[in-house]
C-alpha positions as CSV (number, residue, x, y, z in Angstrom):
1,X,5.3,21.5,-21.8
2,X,4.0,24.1,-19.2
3,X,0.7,22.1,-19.7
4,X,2.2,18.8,-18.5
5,X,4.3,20.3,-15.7
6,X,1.4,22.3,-14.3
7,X,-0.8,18.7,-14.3
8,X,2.2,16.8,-13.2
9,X,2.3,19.0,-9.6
10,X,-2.0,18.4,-10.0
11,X,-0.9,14.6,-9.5
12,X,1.1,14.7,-7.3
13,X,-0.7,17.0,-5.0
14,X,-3.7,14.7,-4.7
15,X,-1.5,11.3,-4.9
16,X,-0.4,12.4,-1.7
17,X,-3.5,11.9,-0.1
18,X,-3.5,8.4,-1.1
19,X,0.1,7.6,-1.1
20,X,0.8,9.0,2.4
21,X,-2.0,7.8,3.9
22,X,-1.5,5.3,7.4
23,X,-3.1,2.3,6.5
24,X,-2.4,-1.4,6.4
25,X,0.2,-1.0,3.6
26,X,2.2,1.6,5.8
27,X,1.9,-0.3,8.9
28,X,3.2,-3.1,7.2
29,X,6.0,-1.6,5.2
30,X,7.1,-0.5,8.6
31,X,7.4,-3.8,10.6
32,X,9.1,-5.0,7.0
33,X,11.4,-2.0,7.4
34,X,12.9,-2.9,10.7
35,X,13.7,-5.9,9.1
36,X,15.3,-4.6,5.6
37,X,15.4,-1.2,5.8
38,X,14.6,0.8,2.4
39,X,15.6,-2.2,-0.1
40,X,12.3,-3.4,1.6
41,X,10.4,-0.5,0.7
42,X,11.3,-0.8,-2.6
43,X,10.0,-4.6,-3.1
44,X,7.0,-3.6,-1.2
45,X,6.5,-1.0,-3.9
46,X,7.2,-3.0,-6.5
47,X,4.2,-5.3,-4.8
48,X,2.3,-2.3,-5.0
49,X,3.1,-1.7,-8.7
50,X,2.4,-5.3,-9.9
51,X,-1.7,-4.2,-9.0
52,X,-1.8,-0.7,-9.5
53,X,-0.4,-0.7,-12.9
54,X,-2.6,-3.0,-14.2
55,X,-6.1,-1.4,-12.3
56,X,-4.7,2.4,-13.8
57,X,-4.8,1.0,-17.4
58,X,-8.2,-0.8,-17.2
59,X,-10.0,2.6,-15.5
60,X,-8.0,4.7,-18.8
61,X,-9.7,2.0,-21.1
62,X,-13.0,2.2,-19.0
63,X,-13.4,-1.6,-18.6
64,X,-12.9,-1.2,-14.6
65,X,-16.6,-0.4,-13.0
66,X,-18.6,-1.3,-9.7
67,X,-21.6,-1.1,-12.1
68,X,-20.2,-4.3,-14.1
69,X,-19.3,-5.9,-10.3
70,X,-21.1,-4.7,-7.5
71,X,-20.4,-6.9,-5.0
72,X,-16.8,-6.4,-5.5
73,X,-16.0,-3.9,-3.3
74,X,-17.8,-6.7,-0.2
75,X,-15.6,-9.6,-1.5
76,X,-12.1,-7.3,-1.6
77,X,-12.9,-6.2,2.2
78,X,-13.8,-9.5,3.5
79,X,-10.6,-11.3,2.0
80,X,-8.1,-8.1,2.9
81,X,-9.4,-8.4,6.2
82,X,-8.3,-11.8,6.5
83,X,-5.0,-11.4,5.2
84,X,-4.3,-8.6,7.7
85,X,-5.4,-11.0,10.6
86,X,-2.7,-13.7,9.4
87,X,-0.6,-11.4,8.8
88,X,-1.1,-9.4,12.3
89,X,-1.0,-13.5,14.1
90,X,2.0,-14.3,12.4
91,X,4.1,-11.0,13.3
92,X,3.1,-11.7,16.8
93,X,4.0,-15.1,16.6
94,X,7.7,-13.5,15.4
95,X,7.7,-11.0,17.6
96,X,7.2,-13.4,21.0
97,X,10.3,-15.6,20.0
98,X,13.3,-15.5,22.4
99,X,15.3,-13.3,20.1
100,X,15.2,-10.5,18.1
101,X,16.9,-12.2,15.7
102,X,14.3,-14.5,15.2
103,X,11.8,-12.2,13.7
104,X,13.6,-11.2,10.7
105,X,12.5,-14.7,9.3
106,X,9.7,-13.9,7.6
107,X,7.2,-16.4,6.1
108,X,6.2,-13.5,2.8
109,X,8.0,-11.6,1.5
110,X,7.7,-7.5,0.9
111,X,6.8,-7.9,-3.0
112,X,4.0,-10.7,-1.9
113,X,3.3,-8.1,0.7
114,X,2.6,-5.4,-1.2
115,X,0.8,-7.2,-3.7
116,X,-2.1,-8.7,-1.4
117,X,-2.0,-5.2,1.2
118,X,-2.8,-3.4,-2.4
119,X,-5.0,-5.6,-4.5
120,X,-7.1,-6.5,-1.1
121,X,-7.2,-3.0,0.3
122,X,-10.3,-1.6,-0.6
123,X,-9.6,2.1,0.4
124,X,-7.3,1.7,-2.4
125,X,-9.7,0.7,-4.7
126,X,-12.0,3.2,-3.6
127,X,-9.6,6.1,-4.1
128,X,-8.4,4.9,-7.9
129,X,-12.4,4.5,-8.8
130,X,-13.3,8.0,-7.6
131,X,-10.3,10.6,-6.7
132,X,-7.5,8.7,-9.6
133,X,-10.8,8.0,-11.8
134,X,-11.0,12.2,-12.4
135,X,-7.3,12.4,-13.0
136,X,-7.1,9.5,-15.4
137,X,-10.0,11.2,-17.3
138,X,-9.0,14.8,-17.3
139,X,-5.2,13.2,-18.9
140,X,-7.2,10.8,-21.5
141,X,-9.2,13.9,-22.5
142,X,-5.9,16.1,-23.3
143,X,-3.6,13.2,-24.2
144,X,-5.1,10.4,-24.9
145,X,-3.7,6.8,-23.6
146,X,-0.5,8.7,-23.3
147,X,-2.4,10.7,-20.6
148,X,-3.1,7.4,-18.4
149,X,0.7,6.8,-18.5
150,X,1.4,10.8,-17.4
151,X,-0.9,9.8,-14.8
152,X,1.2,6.7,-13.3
153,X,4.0,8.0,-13.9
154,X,3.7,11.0,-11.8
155,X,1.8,9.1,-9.1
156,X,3.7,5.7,-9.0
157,X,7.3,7.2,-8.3
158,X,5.9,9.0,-4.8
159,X,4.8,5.2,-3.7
160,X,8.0,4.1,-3.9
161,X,9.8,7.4,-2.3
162,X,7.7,7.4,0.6
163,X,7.9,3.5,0.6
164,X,11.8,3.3,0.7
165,X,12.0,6.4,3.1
166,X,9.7,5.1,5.7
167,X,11.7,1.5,5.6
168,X,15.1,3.0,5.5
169,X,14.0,5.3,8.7
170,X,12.4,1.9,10.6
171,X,15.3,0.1,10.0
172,X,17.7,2.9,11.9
173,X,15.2,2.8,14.6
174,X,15.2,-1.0,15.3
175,X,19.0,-0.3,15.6
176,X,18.6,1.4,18.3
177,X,15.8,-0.4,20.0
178,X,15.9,-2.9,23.2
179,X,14.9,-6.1,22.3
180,X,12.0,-5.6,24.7
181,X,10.8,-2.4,22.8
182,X,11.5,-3.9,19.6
183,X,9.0,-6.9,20.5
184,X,6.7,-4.1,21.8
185,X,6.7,-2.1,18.5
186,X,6.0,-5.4,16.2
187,X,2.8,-5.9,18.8
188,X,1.7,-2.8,18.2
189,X,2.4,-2.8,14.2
190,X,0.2,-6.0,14.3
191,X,-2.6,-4.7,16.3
192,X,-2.6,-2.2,13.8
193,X,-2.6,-4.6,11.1
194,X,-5.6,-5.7,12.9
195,X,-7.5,-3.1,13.4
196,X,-7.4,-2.2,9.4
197,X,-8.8,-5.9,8.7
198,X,-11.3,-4.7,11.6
199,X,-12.2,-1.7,9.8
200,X,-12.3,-3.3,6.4
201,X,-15.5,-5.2,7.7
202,X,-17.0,-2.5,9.6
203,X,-17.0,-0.7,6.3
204,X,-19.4,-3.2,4.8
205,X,-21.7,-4.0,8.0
């Protein structure tokens, strides 16, 4: 028992670095928060899960490699990088309508959200192949498949902590915002958006 405690806080020590991370899936969750609040968080999360459960089992089984793929890593930045620009265009797009209103009709929805800012996020593959790779092995080596469960199981319930907190705090926020500063906050979200799809093909220039 101590055994599994001591490598549960191991987890979550380094998940943090990965979980609570800014990147496109924060700034997103965010501009989805001030719309939802935390029950937003939670379907980006479960977005989140939908990939990361999946990528977590193939590394335990060993089939996931850059050496069987390497061009992978090219076509996951190129494509993320385009869904961030549609996604930053079409915020803006919200965000310039008359009212405030307005912008809470969104054309995706958190869960779809989550699901393309993970599986197209290349930082998050990245991390899983190299600093979740480790963890997954050191669990597999102790407790076998079990291990790769103790492994997502520790890590997967911070995403959706930090996921529902950081939506349930945007949400009182935009309750408290001007319309003009609430416009002014979803331009700025999308830039951000932007500048991650930027990044994603500096990364690969």
């Amino acid at each position: 028992m101590n055994q599994i405690l001591e490598f549960a806080a191991i987890v979550i020590l380094i998940s943090a670095s990965g979980v609570m991370a800014p990147g496109p899936l924060f700034a997103a969750n965010v501009s989805q928060g001030l719309r939802g609040g935390g029950k937003a968080g939670i379907k980006m999360a479960i977005g989140h899960t939908i990939v990361e459960f999946p990528l977590v089992i193939l590394l335990g089984m060993g089939v996931f490699s850059f050496e069987v793929f390497p061009e992978f890593r090219t076509y996951v930045s190129i494509l993320g990088a385009v869904v961030l620009f549609v996604f930053a265009g079409i915020q803006i797009r919200s965000a310039l309508q008359k009212n405030k209103s307005n912008n809470f009709n969104l054309k995706h929805s958190p869960i779809i959200t989550g699901v393309l800012l993970t599986g197209l996020n290349p930082f998050f593959i990245v991390w899983w192949l190299s600093v979740g790779f480790k963890l997954i092995s050191d669990a597999v080596l102790i407790w076998a498949f079990t291990g790769i469960l103790f492994v997502f199981l520790f890590h997967i319930w911070m995403d959706f902590a930090w996921l529902y907190s950081v939506g349930h705090l945007a949400s009182k926020s935009s309750k408290i915002l001007s319309n003009r500063n609430y416009k002014i906050l979803m331009i700025s979200l999308s830039v951000m958006l932007a500048y991650f799809g930027i990044t994603f093909i500096a990364d690969i220039v």
